[in-house]
TORPA-4810 file (N, C-alpha, C, O; in nm, 3 decimals):
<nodes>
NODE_1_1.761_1.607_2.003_1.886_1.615_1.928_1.903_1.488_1.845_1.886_1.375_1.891_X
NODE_2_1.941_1.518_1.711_1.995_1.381_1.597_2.071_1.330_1.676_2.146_1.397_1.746_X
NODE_3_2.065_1.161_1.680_2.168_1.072_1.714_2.225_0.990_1.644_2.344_0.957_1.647_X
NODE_4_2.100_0.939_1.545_2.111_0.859_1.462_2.022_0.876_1.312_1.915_0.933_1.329_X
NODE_5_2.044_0.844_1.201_1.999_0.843_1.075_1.953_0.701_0.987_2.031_0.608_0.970_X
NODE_6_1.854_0.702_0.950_1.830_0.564_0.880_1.763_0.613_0.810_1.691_0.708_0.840_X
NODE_7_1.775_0.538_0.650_1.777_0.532_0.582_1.671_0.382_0.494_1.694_0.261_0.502_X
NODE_8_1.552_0.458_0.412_1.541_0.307_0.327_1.483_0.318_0.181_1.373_0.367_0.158_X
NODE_9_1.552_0.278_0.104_1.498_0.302_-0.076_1.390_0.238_-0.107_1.371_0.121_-0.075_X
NODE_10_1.344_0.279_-0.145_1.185_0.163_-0.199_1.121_0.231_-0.302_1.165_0.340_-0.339_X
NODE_11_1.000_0.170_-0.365_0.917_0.195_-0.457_0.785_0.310_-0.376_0.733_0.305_-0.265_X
NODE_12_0.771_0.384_-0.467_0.671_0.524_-0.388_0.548_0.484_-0.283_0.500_0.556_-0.196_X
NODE_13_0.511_0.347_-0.318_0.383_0.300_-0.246_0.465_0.188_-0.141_0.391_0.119_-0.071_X
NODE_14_0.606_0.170_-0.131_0.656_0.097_0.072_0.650_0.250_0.117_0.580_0.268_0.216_X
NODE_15_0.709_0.359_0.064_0.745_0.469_0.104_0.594_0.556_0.202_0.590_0.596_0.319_X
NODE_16_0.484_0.559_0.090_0.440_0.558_0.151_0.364_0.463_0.259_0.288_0.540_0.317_X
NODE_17_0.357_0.399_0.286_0.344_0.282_0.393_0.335_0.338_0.497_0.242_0.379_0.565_X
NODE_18_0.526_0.337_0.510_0.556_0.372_0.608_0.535_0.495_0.672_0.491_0.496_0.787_X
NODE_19_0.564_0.612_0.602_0.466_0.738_0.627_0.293_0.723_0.681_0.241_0.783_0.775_X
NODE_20_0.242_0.645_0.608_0.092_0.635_0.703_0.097_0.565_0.813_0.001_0.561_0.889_X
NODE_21_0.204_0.503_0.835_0.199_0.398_0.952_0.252_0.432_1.086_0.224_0.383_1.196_X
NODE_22_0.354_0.550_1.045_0.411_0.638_1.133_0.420_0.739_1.155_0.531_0.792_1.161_X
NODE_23_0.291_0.818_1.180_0.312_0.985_1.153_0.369_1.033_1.245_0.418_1.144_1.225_X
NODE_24_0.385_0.978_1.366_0.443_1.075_1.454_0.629_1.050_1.450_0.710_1.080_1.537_X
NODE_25_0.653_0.989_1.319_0.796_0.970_1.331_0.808_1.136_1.214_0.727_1.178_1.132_X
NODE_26_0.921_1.182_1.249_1.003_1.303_1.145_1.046_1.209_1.049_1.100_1.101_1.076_X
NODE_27_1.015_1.262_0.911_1.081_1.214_0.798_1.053_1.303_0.715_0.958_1.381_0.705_X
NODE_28_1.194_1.275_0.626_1.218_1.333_0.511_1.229_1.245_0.360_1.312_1.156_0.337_X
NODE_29_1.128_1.291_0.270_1.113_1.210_0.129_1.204_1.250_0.061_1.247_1.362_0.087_X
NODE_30_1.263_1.174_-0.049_1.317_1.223_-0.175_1.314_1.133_-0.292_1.305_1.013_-0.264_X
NODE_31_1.318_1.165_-0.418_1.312_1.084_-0.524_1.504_1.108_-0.568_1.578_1.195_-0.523_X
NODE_32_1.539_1.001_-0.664_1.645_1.031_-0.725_1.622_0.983_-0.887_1.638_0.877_-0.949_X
NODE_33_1.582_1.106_-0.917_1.516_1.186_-1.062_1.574_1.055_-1.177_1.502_0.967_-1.224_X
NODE_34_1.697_1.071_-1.200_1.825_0.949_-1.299_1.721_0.792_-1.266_1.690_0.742_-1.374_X
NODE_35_1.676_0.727_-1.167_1.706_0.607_-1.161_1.547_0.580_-1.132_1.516_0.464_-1.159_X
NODE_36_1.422_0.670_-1.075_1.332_0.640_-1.064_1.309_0.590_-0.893_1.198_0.547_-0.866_X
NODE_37_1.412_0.596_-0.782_1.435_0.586_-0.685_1.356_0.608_-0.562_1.433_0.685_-0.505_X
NODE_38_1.288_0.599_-0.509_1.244_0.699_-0.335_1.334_0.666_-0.225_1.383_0.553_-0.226_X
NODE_39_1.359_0.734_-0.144_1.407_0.711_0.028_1.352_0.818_0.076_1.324_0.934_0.049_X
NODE_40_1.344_0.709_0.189_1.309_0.780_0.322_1.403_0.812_0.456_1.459_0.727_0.526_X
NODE_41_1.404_0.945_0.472_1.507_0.913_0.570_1.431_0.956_0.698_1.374_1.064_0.687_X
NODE_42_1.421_0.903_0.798_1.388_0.856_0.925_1.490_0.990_1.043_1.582_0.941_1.107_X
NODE_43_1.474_1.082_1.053_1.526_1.222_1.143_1.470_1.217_1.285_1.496_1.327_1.333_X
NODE_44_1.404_1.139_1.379_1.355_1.142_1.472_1.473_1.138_1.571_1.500_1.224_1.655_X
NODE_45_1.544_1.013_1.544_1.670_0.997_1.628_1.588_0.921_1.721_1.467_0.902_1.707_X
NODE_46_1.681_0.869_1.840_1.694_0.785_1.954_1.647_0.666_1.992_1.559_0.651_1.907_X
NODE_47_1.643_0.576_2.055_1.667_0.425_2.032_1.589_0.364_1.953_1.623_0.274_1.876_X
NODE_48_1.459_0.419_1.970_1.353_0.353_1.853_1.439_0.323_1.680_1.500_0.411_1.619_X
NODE_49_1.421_0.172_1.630_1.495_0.200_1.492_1.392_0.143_1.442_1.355_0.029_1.471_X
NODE_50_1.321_0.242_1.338_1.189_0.229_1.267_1.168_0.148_1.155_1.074_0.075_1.124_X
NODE_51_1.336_0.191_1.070_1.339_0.113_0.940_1.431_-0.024_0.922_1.550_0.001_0.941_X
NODE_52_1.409_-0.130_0.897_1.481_-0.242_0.888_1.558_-0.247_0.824_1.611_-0.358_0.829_X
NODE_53_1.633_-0.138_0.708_1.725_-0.189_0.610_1.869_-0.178_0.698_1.887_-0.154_0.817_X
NODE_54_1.962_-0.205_0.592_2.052_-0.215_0.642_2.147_-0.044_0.692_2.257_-0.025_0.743_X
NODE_55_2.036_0.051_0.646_2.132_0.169_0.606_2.064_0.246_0.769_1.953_0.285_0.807_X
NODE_56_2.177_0.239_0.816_2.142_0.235_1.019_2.273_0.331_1.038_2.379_0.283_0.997_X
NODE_57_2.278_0.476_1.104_2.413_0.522_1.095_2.391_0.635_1.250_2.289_0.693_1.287_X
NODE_58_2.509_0.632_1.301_2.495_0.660_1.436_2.598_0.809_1.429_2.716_0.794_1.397_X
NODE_59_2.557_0.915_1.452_2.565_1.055_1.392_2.712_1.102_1.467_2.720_1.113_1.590_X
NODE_60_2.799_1.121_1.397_2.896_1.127_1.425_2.969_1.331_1.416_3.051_1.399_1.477_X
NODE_61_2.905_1.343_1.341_2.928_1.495_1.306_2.792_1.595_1.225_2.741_1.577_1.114_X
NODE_62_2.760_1.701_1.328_2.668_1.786_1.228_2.685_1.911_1.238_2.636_1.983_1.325_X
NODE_63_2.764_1.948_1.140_2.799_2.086_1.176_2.705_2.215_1.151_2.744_2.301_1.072_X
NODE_64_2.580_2.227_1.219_2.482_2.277_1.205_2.359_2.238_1.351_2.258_2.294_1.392_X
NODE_65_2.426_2.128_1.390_2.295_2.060_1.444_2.230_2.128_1.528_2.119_2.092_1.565_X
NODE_66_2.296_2.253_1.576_2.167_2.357_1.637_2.049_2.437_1.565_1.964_2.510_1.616_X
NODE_67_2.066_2.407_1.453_1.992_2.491_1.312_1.869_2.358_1.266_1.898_2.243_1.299_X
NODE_68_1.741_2.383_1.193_1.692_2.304_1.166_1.684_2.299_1.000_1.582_2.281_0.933_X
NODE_69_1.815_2.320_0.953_1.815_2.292_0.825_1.825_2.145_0.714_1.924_2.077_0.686_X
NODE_70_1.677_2.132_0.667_1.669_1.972_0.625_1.620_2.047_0.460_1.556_1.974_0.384_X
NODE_71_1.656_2.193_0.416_1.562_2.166_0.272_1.731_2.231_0.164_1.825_2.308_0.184_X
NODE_72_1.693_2.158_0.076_1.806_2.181_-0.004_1.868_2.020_-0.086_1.875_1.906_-0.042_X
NODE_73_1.893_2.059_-0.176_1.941_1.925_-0.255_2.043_1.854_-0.183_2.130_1.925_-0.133_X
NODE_74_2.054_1.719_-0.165_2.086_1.653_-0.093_2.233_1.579_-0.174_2.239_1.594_-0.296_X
NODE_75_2.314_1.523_-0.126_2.433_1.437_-0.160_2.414_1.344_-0.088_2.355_1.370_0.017_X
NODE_76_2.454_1.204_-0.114_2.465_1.120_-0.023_2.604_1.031_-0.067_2.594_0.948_-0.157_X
NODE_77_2.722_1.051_-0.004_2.809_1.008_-0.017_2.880_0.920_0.067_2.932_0.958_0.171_X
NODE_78_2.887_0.726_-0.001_2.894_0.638_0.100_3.076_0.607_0.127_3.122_0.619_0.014_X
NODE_79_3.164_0.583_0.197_3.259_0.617_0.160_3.325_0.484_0.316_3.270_0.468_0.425_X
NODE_80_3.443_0.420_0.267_3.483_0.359_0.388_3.661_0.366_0.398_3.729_0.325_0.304_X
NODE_81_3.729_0.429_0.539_3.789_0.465_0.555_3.866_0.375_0.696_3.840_0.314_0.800_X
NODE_82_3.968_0.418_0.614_4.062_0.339_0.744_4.138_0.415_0.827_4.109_0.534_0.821_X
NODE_83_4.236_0.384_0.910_4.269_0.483_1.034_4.287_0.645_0.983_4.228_0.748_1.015_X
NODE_84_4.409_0.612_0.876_4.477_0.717_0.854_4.385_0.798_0.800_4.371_0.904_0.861_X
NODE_85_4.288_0.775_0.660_4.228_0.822_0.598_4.122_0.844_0.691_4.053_0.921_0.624_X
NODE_86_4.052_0.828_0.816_3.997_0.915_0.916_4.032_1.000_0.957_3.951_1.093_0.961_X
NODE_87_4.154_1.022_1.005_4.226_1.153_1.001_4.196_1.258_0.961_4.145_1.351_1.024_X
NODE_88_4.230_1.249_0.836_4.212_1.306_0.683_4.087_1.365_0.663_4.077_1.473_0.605_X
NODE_89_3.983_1.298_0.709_3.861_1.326_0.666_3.781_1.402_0.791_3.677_1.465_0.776_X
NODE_90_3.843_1.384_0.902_3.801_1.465_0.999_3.896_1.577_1.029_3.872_1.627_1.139_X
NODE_91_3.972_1.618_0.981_4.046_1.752_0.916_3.971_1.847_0.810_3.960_1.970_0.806_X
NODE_92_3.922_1.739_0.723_3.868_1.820_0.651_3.744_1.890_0.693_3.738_2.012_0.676_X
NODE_93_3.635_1.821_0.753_3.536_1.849_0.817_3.545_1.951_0.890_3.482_2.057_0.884_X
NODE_94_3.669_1.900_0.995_3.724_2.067_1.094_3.682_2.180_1.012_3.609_2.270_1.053_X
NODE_95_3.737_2.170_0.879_3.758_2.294_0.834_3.581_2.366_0.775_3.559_2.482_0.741_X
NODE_96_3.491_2.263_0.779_3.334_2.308_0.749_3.297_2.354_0.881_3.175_2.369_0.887_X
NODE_97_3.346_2.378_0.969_3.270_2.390_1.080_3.198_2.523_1.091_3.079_2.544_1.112_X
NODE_98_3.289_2.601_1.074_3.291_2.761_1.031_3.200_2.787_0.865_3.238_2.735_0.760_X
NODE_99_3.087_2.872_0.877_3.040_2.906_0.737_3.121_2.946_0.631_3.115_2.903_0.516_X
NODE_100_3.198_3.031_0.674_3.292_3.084_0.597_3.353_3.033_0.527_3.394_3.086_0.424_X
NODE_101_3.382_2.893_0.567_3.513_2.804_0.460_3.456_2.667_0.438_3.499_2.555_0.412_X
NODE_102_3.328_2.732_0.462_3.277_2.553_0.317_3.253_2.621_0.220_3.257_2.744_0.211_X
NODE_103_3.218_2.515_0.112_3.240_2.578_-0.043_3.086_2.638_-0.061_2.981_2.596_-0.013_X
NODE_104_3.104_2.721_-0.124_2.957_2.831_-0.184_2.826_2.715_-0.156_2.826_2.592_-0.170_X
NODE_105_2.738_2.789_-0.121_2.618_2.701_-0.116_2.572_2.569_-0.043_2.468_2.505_-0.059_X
NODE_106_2.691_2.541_0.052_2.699_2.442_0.103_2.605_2.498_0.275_2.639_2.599_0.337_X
NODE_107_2.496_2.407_0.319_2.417_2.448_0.421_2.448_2.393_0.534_2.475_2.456_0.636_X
NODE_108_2.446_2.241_0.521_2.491_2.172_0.650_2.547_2.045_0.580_2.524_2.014_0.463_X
NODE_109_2.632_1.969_0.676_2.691_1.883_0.650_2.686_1.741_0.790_2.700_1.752_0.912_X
NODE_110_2.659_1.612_0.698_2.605_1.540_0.870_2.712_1.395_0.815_2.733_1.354_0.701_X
NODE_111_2.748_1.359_0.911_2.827_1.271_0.917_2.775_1.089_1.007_2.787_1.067_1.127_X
NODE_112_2.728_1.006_0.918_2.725_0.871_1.031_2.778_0.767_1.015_2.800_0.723_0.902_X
NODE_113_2.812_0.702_1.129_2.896_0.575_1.091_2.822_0.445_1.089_2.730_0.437_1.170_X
NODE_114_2.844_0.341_1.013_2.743_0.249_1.014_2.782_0.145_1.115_2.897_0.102_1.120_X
NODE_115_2.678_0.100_1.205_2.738_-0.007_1.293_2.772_-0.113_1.214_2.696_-0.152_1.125_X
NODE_116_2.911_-0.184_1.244_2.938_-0.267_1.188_3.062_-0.304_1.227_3.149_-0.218_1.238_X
NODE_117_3.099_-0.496_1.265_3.189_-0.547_1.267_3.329_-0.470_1.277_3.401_-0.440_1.373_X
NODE_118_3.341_-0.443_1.093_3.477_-0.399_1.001_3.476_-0.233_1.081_3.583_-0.180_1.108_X
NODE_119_3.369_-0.180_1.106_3.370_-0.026_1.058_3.411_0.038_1.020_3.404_0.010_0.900_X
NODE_120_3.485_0.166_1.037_3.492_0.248_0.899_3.416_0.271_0.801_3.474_0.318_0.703_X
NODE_121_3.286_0.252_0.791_3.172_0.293_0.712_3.121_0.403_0.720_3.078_0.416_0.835_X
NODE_122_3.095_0.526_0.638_3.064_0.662_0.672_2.998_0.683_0.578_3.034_0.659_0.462_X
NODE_123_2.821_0.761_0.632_2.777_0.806_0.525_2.796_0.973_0.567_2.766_1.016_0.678_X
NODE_124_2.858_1.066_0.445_2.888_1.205_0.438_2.732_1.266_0.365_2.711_1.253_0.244_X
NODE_125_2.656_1.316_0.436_2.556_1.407_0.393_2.581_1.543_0.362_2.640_1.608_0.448_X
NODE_126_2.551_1.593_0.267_2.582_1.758_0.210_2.437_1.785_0.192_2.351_1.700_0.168_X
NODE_127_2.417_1.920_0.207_2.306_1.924_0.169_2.357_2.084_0.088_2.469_2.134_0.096_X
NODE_128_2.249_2.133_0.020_2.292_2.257_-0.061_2.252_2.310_-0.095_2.171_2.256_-0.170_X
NODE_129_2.242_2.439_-0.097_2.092_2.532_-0.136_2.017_2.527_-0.299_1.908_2.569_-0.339_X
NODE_130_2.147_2.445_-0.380_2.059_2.451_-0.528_2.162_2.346_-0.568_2.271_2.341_-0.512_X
NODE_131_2.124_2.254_-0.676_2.168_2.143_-0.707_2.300_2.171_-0.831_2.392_2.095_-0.856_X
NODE_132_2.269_2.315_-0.897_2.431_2.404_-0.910_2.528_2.409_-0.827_2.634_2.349_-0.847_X
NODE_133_2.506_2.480_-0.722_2.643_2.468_-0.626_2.638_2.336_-0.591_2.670_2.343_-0.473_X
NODE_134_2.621_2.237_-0.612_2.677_2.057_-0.566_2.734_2.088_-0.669_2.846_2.139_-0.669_X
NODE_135_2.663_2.061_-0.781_2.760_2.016_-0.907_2.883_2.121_-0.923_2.990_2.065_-0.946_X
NODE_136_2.890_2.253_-0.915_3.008_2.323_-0.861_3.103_2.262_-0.782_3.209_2.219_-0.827_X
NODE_137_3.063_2.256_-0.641_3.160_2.174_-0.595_3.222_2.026_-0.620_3.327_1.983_-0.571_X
NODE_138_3.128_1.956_-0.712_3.159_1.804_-0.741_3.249_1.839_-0.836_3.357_1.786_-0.807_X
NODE_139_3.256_1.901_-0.930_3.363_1.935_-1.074_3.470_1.974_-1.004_3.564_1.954_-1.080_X
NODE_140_3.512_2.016_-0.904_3.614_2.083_-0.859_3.729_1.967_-0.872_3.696_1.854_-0.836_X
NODE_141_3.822_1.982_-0.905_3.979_1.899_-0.922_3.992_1.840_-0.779_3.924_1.908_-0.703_X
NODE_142_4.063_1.724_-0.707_4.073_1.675_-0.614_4.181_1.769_-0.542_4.209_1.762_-0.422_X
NODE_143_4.212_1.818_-0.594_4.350_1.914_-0.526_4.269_2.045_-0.426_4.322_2.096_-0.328_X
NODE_144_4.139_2.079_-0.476_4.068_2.166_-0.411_3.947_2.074_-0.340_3.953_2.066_-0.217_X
NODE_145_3.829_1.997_-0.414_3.785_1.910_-0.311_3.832_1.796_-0.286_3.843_1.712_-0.375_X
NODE_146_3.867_1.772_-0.163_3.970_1.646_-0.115_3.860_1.524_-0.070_3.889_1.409_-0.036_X
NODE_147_3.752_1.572_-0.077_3.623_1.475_-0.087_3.628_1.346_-0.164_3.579_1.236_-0.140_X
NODE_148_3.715_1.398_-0.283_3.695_1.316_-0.409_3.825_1.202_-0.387_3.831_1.126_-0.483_X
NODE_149_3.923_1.177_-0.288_3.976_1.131_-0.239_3.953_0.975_-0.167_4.008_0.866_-0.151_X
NODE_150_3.855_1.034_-0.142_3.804_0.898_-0.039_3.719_0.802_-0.128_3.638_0.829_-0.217_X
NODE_151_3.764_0.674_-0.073_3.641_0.576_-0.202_3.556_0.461_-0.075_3.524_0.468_0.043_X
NODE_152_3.550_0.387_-0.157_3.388_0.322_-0.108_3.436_0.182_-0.120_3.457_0.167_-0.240_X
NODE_153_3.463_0.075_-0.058_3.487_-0.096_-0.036_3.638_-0.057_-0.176_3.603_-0.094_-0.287_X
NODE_154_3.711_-0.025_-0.175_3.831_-0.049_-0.251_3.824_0.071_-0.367_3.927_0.095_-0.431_X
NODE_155_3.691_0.153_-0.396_3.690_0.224_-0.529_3.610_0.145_-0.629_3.559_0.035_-0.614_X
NODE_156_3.609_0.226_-0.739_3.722_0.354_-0.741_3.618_0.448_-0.703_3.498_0.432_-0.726_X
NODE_157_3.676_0.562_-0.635_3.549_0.674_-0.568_3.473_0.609_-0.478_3.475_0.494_-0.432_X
NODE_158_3.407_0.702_-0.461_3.260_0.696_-0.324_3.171_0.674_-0.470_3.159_0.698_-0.590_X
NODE_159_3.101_0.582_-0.298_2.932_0.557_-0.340_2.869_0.703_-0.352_2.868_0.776_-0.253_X
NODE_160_2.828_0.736_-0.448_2.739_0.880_-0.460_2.578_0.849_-0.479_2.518_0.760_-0.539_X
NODE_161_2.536_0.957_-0.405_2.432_0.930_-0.454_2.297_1.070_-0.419_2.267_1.099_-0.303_X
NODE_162_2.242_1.128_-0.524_2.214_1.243_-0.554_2.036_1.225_-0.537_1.971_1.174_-0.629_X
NODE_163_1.982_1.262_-0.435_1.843_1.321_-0.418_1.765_1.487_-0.436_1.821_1.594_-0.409_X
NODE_164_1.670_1.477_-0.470_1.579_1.602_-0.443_1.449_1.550_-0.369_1.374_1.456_-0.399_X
NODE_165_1.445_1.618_-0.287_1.377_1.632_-0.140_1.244_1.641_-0.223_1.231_1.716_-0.320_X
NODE_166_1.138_1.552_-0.174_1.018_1.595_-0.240_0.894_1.590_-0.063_0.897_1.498_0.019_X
NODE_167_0.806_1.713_-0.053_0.685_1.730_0.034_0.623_1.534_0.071_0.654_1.429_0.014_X
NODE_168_0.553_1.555_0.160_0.486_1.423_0.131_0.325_1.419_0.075_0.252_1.322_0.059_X
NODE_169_0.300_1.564_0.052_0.181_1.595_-0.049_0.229_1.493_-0.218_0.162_1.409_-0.280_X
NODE_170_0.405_1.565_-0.253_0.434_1.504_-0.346_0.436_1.366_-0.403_0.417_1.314_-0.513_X
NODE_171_0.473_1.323_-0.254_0.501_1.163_-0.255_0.320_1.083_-0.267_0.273_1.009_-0.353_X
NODE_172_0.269_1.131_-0.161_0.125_1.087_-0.218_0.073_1.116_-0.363_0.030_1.020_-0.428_X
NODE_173_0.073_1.246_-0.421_0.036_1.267_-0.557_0.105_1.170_-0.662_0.031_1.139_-0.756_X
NODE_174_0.228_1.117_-0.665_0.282_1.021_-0.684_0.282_0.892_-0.713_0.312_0.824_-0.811_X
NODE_175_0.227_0.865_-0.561_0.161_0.751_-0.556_0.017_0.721_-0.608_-0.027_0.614_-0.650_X
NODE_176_-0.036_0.824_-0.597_-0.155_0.796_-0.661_-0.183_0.758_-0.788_-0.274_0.683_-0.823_X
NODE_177_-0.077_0.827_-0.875_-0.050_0.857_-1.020_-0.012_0.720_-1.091_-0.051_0.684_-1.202_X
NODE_178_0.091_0.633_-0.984_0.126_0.494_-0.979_0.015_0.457_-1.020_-0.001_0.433_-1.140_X
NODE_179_-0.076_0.445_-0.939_-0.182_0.339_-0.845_-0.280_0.315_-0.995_-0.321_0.213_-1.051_X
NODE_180_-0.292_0.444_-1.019_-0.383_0.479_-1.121_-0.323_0.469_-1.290_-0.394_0.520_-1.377_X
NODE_181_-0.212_0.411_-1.323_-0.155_0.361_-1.460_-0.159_0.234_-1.423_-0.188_0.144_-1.501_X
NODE_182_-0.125_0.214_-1.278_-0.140_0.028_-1.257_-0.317_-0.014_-1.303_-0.355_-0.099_-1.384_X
NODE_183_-0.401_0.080_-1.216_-0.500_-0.026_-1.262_-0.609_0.035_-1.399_-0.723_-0.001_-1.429_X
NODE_184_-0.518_0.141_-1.461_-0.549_0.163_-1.613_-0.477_0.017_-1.714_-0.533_-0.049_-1.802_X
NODE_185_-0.364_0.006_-1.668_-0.307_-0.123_-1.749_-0.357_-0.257_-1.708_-0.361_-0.342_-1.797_X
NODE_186_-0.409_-0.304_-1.545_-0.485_-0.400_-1.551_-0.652_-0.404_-1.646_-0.672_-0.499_-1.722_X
NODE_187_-0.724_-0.331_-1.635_-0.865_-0.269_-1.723_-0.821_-0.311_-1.881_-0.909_-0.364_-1.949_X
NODE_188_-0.729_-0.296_-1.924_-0.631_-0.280_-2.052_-0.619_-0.431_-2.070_-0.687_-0.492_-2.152_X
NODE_189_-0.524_-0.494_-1.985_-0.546_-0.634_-2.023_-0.662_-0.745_-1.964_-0.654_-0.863_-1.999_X
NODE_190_-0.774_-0.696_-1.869_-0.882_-0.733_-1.846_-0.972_-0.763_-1.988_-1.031_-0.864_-2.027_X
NODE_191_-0.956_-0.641_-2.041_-1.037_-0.603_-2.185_-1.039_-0.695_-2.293_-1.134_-0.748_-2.351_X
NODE_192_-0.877_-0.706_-2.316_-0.770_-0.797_-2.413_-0.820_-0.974_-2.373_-0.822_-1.068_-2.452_X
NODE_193_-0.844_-0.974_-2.279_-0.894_-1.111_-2.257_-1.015_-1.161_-2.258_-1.052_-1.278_-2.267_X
NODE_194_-1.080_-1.054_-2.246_-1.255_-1.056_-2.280_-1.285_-1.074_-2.381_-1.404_-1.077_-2.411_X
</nodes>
C-alpha cells in the first residue's frame, strides 16, 4: 500500500540514473512538454526514501488506492493551507470520493503532506484520462472548481504543474537522442579547432 510519494526533477540522463540504479524500485516518468522538464516519481512507498530532493510527501488521501491507476495526464498541484482552509479542502475531497461527483474524466486523486516544521504543505495529484478534461476542469470559474481557491506560500494561486507520463523505453530513447547531439556538437567543435 502507498504511504508515501517522492518526487525529483532533473535532466533525462539523472533520470535515467536513477532508473538503472534502481530497478526494483516502482517508478513513474514524465516530461513537462512547456519547459523541457523530467520527474520521477518514486511509487514504491515505505521507509526506504530513495530520492534526496526536497519533494518527500507522506500520503494523506487516495481516493482510489485500491485500484492501480497510475496512466493518464497528470496535475501536480502544490498548495499550502492553514487550519481553516484544511477544512475546506478536505470537504472538498469528501466530495471525490464517490465516482460520480468528480468532474468528467477525473481517475484518481492523491493527496501528500510535506514533512515540515511550518506544515500545511500539500501536494494535490489529479490524474485524468486525457489532458482535455484537465484543461476542462482547470477553465472552470472558482465558484464551480473551488480548487482554484487555494494558493501556494501567500499566492497568488497554486503551484501548478502539468506532466505527461512517458514509458521508460521513452525516457531511454530520449536519452539517447541527448547523448547523441551532445557528442555530434562536441565532433563539431573538435573539427573547428583542428
Amino acid at each position: 500500500m502507498l504511504d508515501r510519494i517522492s518526487l525529483t526533477v532533473g535532466a533525462p540522463m539523472a533520470i535515467k540514473y536513477v532508473m538503472d540504479e534502481y530497478p526494483e524500485r516502482r517508478m513513474l516518468y514524465f516530461k513537462n512538454a512547456e519547459r523541457e522538464r523530467y520527474m520521477l516519481m518514486d511509487i514504491t512507498g515505505g521507509k526506504q526514501v530513495l530520492l534526496s530532493s526536497d519533494l518527500q510527501f507522506d500520503l494523506l488521501y487516495d481516493n482510489e488506492a485500491d485500484t492501480d491507476i497510475w496512466d493518464g495526464f497528470f496535475e501536480l498541484r502544490y498548495v499550502t493551507l492553514d487550519k481553516d482552509e484544511q477544512k475546506v479542502f478536505n470537504s472538498l475531497l469528501d466530495e471525490w470520493r464517490v465516482p460520480s461527483t468528480r468532474p468528467a474524466g477525473l481517475l484518481r486523486t492523491i493527496v501528500g503532506q510535506k514533512k515540515h516544521p511550518r506544515g500545511g504543505e500539500y501536494l494535490l495529484i489529479t490524474i485524468w484520462n486525457t489532458k482535455g478534461a484537465y484543461l476542462a476542469w482547470r477553465k472552470q470559474p472558482v465558484t464551480q472548481n473551488r480548487f482554484l481557491q487555494f494558493e501556494y506560500n501567500g499566492g497568488p494561486g497554486a503551484l501548478v504543474k502539468q506532466y505527461e507520463q512517458l514509458t521508460k523505453d521513452e525516457i531511454i530513447t530520449e536519452v539517447n537522442e541527448i547523448l547523441a547531439e551532445e557528442k555530434e556538437k562536441d565532433q563539431e567543435e573538435w573539427q573547428k579547432d583542428f
